[in-house]
C-alpha positions, -999 to +999 in steps of 0.1 A: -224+376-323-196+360-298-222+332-293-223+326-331-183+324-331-183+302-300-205+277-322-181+277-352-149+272-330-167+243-312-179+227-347-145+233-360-132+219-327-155+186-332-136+176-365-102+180-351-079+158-370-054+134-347-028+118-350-031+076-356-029+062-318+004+047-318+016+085-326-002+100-298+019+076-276+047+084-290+044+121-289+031+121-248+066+094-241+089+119-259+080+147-238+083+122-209+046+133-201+027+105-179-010+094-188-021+108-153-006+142-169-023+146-201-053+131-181-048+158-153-042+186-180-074+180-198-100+173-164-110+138-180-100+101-162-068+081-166-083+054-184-101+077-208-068+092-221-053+051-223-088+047-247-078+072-269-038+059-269-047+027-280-076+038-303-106+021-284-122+051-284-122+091-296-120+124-280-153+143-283-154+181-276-143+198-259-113+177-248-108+168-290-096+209-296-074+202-267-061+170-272-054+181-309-038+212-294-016+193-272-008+169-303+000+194-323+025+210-302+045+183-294+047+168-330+064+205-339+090+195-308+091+157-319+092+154-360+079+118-369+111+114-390+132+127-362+122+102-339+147+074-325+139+047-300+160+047-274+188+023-267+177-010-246+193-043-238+166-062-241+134-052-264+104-037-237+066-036-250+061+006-259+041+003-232+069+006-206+094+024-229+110+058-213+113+093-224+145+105-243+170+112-213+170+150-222+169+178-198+135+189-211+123+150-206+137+147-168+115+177-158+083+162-150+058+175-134+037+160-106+004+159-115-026+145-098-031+106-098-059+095-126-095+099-121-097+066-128-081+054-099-106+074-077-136+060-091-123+028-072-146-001-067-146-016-038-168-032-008-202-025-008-193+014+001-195+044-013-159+058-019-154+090-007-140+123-017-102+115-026-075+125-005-044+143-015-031+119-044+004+105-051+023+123-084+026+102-111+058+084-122+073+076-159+078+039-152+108+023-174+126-010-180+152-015-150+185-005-154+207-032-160+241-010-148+249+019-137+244+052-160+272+060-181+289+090-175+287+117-197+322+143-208+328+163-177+351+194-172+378+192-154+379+182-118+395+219-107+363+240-124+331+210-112+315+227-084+307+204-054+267+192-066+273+196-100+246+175-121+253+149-141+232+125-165+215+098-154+190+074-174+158+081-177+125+067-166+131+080-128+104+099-111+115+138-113+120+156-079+090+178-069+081+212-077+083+225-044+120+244-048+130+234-014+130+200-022+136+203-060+160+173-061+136+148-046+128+129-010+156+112-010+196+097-028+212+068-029+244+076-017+273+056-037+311+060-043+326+055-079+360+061-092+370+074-058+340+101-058+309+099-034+277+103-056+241+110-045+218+097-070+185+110-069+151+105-084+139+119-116+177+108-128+199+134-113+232+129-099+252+152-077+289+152-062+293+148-027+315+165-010+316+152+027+345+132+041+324+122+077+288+114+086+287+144+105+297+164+071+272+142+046+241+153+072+250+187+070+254+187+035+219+169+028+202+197+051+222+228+033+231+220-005+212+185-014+175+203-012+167+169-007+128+164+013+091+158+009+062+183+012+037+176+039+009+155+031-017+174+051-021+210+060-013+208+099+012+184+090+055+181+088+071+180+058+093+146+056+129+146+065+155+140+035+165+097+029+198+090+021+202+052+015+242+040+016+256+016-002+286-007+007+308+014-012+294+047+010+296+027+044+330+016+041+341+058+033+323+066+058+335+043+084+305+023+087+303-015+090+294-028+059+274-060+079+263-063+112+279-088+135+252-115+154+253-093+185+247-060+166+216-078+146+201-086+183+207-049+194+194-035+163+222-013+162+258-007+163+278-006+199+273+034+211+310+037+212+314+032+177+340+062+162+311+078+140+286+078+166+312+096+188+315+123+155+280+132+159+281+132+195+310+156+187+290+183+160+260+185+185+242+158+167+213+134+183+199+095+177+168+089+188+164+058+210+165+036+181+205+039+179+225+041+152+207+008+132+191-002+095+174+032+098+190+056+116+175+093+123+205+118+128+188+157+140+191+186+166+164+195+183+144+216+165+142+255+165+107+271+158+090+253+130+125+245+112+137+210+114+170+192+113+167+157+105+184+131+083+172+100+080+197+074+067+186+038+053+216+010+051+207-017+027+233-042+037+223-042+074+189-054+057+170-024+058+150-034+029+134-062+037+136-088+013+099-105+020+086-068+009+111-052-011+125-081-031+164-074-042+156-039-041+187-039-020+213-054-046+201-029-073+223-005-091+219+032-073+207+048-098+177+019-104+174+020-063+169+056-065+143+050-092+124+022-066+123+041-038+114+073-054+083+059-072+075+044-036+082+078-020+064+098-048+029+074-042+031+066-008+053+087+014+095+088+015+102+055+039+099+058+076+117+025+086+102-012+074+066-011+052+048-014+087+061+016+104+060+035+071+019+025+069+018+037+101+035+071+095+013+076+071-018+076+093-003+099+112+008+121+083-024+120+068-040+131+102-019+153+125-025+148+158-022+186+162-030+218+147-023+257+147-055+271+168-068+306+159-042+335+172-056+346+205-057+376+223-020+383+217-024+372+180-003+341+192-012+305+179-015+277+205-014+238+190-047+219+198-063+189+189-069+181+149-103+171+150-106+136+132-074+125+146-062+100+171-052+130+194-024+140+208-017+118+231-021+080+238-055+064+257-037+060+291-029+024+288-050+014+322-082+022+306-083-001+276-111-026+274-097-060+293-115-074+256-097-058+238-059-063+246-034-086+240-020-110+264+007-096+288-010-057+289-011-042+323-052-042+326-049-078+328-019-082+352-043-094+378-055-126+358-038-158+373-004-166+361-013-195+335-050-183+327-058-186+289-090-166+275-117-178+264-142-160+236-164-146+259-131-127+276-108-119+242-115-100+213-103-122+181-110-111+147-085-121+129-083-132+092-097-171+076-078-199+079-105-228+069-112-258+047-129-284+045-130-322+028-141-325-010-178-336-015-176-367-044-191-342-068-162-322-062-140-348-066-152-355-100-145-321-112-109-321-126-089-289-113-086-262-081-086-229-090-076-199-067-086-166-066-075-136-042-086-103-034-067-078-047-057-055-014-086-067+004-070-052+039-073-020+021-107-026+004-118-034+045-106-003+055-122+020+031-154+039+047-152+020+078-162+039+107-137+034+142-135+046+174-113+077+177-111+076+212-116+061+247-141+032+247-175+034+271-187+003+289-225-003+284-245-030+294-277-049+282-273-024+249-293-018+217-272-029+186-261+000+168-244-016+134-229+021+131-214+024+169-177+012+167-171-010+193-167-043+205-199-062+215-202-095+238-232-112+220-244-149+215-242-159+173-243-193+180-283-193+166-273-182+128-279-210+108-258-206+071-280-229+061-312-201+057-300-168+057-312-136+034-291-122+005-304-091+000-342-092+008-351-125-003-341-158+020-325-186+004-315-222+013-276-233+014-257-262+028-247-247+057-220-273+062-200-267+030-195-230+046-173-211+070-191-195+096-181-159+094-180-155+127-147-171+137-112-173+113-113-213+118-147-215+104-166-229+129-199-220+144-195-202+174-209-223+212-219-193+229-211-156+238-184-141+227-165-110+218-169-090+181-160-062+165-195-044+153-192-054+116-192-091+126-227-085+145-241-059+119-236-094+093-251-117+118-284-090+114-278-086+076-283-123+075-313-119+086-309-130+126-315-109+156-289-103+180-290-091+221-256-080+232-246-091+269-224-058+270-200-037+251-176-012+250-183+016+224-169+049+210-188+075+212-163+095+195-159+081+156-155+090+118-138+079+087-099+077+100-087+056+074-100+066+041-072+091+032-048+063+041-069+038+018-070+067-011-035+067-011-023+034-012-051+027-039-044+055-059-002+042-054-012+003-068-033+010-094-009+036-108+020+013-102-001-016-120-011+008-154+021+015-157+031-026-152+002-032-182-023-039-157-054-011-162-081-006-142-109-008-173-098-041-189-124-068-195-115-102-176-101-118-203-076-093-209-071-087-172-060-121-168-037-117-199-023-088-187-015-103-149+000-128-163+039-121-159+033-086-148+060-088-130+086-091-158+077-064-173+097-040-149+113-057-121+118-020-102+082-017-104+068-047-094+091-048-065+070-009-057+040-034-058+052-060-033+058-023-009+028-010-011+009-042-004+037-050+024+026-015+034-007-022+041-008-052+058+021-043+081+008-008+091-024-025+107-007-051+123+016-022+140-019-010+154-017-038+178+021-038+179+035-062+208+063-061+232+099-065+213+124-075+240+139-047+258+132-070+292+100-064+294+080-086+317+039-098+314+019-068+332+043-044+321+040-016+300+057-014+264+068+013+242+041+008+213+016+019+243+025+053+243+015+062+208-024+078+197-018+051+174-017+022+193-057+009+184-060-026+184-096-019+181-095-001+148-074-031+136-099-058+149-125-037+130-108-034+096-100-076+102-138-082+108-151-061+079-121-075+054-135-116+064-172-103+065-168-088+032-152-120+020-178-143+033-209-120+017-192-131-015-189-162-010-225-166+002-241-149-029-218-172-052-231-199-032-271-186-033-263-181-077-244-210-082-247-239-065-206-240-055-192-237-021-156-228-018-130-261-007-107-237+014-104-200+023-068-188+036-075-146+043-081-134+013-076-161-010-104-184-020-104-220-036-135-238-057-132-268-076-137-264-115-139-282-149-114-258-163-080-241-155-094-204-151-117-182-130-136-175-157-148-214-158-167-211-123-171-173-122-212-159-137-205-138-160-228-130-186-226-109-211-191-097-196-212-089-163-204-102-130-228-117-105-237-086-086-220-086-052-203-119-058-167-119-074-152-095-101-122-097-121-105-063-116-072-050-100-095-020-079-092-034-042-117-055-034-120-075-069-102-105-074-070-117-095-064-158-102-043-171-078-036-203-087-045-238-105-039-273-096-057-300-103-077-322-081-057-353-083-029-331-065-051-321-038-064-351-028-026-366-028-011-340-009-041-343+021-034-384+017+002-380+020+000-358+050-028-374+063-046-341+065-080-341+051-087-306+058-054-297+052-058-258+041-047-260+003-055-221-005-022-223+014-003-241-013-024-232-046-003-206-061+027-233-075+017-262-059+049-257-036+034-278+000+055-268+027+052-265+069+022-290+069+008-288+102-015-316+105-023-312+138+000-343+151 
């Protein structure tokens, strides 16, 4: 009999009635519940529950009776007639709009990130499991002041951390109550009070009248922190970011002087550096700079550790974080927190914090099994760098940058050649237009959405020390780097696929160098560079090679989480993962506006990428160091500059597989490739005049319009006329205009003179 009720309730449940879309929008924004939350809450993907929100599609059972459920519950909290937009200074698409600033609307929870977002398409590999993922954040418009103040009680009876209201549209704190207000504040002073505002739109009184004081406030009252991102991992230490206002009450500079900016830091003798000195407080050997770290050493498993960030000694960098640092506090808080919420709370500048995160996501260490004594010893956390760095004499002489102490021995003035130095590094190449070209009236860019990131997802690297081999058998899933002659691939017959096809060669990068050209004889590659030359169709006979032995899939729960970070950030800009490419394009076209705080999130994460694999090969930075010297970066597990040669190869490989199959389907050969940005010459303004779709379908393998890493956005148009006259005016025929194609701004022309 249950099994004849279970039927009726589910036929029952198949007619739910719902709510019109625009009021299922309404209702989830009221509640200040995110679509990663309802889509979380109800096991189905992020772009399923947009679907049903803007009434491309239905629920079908069994998520309708739940859905309905849901609906229903919040329209007996939020009355239709009861309903009231809030208050804006300029009018924002609904879109974007925030919850109600209630105390019921700050509490959010933190959900996983959207299915959707795992379902990522990216490189020619299969995406694996998903990694922890960010918690998703109620975007809103940015605050054009600061909050107003709401009736307080009078100064005698406010307790020191009293709450106050701040807008809305602020990630909330986490649920963890230890860290309950958030990862970090944005330390402020206003009508002769020091303020902390937090994420998820808190504010709390301040009480300290010293550094000394505000650090040991922050580690006793603020509950201020992140939870670990990994089990074996460390939770992350409290962010306080100070304003001018702050520094000044605190005794700080509020800008550095020209000899402070070369230090990095201010002078050890400074007053406040002698207070902490004076409570038994330590820096660490960066000094007292743009991101200071203020601890004691730590006691068992409990740490003590402030981290402070100071905006006007240019902290924030303004290439990746925009004017993050002139915002309000209360809109800085917002920025940073969605940042910290997605990625991780800042470490120092984007690159050190993509760094960080490697490490966070893999621990060098781990808690062994008790032993004998039921004691717990820490040992190696298998897929990790390790505990400690390769000892800097036994890196491959290939593999190193100029100056490293295996090469100390080369004469003074030697300059490497191919065959001695590993160099994968990005395109730079272009060519002259062919008269067909010429005819053709515009130039029209396209780039790779996070294509560093796309390169690094499922790539196999070396996890530790490299073994010499000579004469070897090419293994295209050994990481290493492999001295091998690729000089014999001709472009102009290779396979896509399983069938060989006929291309003109010269209207082609070879992808073998970044310049493009065709290699003269041995040299030096990272294995996905020789694992294309055999995909081509080409056989290959390495020389020698150094390999790991020792491998696995490092970097996809650092890919996971910056994906699943920029393609939240981008939803909640307008920009979803699901569109088709006509409304893609509409849609990137002035994301940006839409919320400046975001959008500056956007510039960070990609900033984040790109920065934390160049600090895998990160090179001497004064401190009088001489060539043949050690340097500090040396000493850390992750120090690889293999790993980022390998992501570099497979990022300009992936690139040029694209490029050959549009080729191979189409007849057009790019005009100039700069990294990940590619120029063709078209009859019309958009991507979609040279791109083959059909029927809505992409050329399989060859470019897609998307925002998932690894499919492209539009760059850029110019017309022909303007490429031609620029190259004439510099006299620079191959003058590299993927450079200039996004506004048709030409500066730094190097042509070669």
């Amino acid at each position: 009999m249950s099994e004849l009720f279970d039927a009726v309730d589910a036929l029952v449940a198949s007619r739910a009635k719902l709510p019109p879309p625009t009021e299922r929008k309404r209702l989830r924004a009221s509640h200040g519940l995110t679509i990663d939350e309802v889509a979380t809450a109800l096991k189905v993907r992020r772009a399923t529950v947009s679907g049903w929100e803007n009434g491309k599609t239905e629920p079908r059972p069994p998520e309708r009776d739940a859905y309905a459920r849901l609906l229903d519950k919040l329209a007996e909290l939020y009355p239709a007639d009861a309903a009231a937009a809030p208050v804006q200074d300029a009018p924002v698409p609904a879109t974007f709009t925030a919850a109600p600033a209630t105390a019921e609307a700050r509490t959010l929870s933190t959900g996983q990130a959207s299915e959707a977002a795992a379902m990522t398409e990216t490189e020619n590999t299969k995406t694996p499991a998903p990694a922890p993922a960010p918690a998703p954040v109620a975007a809103a418009p940015v605050a054009a002041s600061r909050p107003a103040r709401t009736t307080r009680t009078s100064s005698t009876s406010r307790r020191p951390g009293a709450k106050k209201a701040a807008p809305a549209g602020t990630p909330a704190g986490g649920t963890d109550p230890r860290f309950e207000n958030g990862p970090l504040a944005v330390v402020d002073v206003e009508d002769g009070k020091v303020l902390a505002y937090c994420v998820g739109g808190l504010v709390l009184d301040v009480p300290a009248k010293s550094i000394p004081a505000l650090v040991d406030w922050t580690l006793r009252e603020a509950k201020l922190g992140q939870p670990k991102l990994a089990g074996p991992g460390k939770d992350a230490d409290p962010l306080l970011v100070l304003t001018e206002a702050a520094l000044e009450r605190y005794g700080l500079p509020v800008t550095l002087t020209e000899e402070e900016k070369h230090a990095g830091r201010i002078p050890e003798g400074h007053k406040v550096i002698k207070q902490l000195a004076r409570a038994e407080w330590k820096l660490t050997k960066r000094g007292f700079g743009p991101w200071a770290r203020i601890y004691r050493p730590a006691t068992g498993s409990e740490r003590a550790c402030v981290q402070l960030c100071i905006t006007s000694w240019n902290a924030l960098d303004t290439r990746h974080w925009g004017g993050a640092g002139q915002l309000p506090p209360a809109e800085l808080a917002r920025v940073l927190g969605v940042y910290a919420s997605r990625v991780m709370t800042p470490r120092g500048s984007t690159a050190v914090t993509g760094l960080e995160l490697m490490t966070a996501l893999h621990p060098p260490t781990r808690a062994s099994e008790p032993d004998a004594d039921g004691k717990r010893h820490s040992e190696h956390n298998p897929g990790s760098l390790g505990k400690d760095a390769i000892d800097p004499m036994n890196w491959p002489p290939c593999e190193v940058p100029d100056g490293h102490p295996v090469l100390k021995d080369l004469p003074r003035f030697h300059v490497r050649g191919p065959g001695e130095k590993l160099f994968e590094e990005a395109y730079d190449w272009a060519r002259p237009m062919t008269d067909a070209e010429c005819t053709l009236r515009h130039l029209v860019g396209i780039d790779v959405n996070m294509a560093f990131a796309a390169g690094a997802n499922g790539l196999t690297v070396g996890l530790g020390e490299a073994t010499h081999v000579k004469a070897p058998v090419f293994d295209p899933k050994l990481p290493g780097s492999w001295l091998v002659d690729l000089s014999h691939v001709d472009l102009s017959r290779v396979k896509v696929g399983k069938e060989w096809v006929e291309l003109d060669g010269s209207l082609l990068p070879s992808p073998f160098t970044p310049k493009g050209e065709r290699p003269d004889g041995p040299a030096w590659y990272a294995t996905p560079t020789v694992a294309y030359a055999v995909e081509l169709g080409y056989e290959v006979r390495p020389i020698k090679a150094w390999v790991r032995y020792e491998n696995g899939r490092y970097l996809d729960g650092w890919y996971q989480r910056l994906r699943d970070a920029y393609l939240a950030t981008m939803a909640d800009l307008g920009v979803d993962a699901d569109l088709s490419p006509e409304d893609f394009l509409a849609a990137m076209d002035g994301y940006k506006e839409r919320d400046l705080g975001l959008a500056i999130v956007v510039s960070a994460i990609k900033a984040t990428v790109k920065g934390g694999l160049g600090k895998l090969r990160e090179r001497p930075r004064g401190e009088g160091w001489k060539p043949g010297q050690p340097w500090r970066a040396l000493s850390r597990p992750t120090w690889r500059p293999d790993i980022r040669a390998a992501v570099i190869s497979r990022t300009r490989i992936n690139l040029h597989r694209k490029i050959v199959k549009h080729a191979a389907f189409t007849g057009q050969y790019p005009v100039a490739v700069l990294s990940d940005c590619v120029v063709y010459a078209a009859n019309g303004t958009s991507p979609l005049d040279f791109l083959p779709y059909r029927d809505g379908k992409p050329l399989p393998g060859g470019f897609k319009l998307g925002i998932n890493p690894g499919l492209v956005k539009h760059e850029g148009t110019q017309t022909v006329l303007w490429g031609e006259e620029v190259r004439e005016r510099f006299n620079a025929p191959e003058l590299n205009l993927a450079r200039y194609i996004k506004d048709g701004t030409v500066t730094d022309v190097d042509n070669g003179e």
